[in-house]
N, C-alpha and C positions, 0 to 999 in steps of 0.2 A: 504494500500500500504506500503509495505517494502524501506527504504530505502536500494539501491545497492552500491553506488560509490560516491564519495562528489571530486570533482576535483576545486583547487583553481589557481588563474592565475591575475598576475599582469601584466600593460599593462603602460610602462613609455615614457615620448618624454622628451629633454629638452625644458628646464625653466626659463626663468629668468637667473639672472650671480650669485647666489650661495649664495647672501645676502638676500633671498625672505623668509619673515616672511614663516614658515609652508613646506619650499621646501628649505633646506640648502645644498643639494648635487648639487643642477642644475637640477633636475629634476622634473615631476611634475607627479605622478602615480595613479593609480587606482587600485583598489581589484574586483575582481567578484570569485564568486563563484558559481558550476554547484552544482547541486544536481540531479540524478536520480536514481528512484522510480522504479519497475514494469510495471509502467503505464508510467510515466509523469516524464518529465526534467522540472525543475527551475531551475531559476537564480535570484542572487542578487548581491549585491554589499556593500565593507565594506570599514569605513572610515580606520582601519587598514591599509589598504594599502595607504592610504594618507601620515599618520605617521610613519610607519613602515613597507615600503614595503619588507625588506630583511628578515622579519619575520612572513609575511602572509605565504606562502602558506606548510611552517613546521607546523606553529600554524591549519590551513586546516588539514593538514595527524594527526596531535596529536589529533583533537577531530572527524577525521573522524572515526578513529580506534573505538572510543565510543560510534559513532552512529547508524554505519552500523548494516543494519540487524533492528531497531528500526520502528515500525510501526508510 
């Protein structure tokens, strides 16, 4: 199976009041990322989006560019 498409997507609510060890914005977010195949969609999930969510889903398209098309 070929990979086609990698789609990243971060999912935030707030959090806490902006003092919270690991959540200094107010908010508390999540990573997932789609991957589909020919055949078959997955899903995962990355702690990047924990830490760094304003920079998942660029970091997504930069190594989706690398992989599509990869068996």
């Amino acid at each position: 199976m070929k990979i086609e498409r990698i789609e990243g997507y971060v999912l935030s609510s707030p959090y806490g009041d902006g003092n919270v060890f690991g959540q200094p914005k107010g908010v508390k977010s999540i990573a997932i990322v789609e991957v589909h195949s020919d055949g078959l969609i997955g899903y995962g999930e990355s702690y990047a989006g924990v830490y760094a969510p304003e920079l998942f889903v660029k970091t997504v398209e930069f190594l989706a560019d690398r992989i599509r098309g990869k068996e």
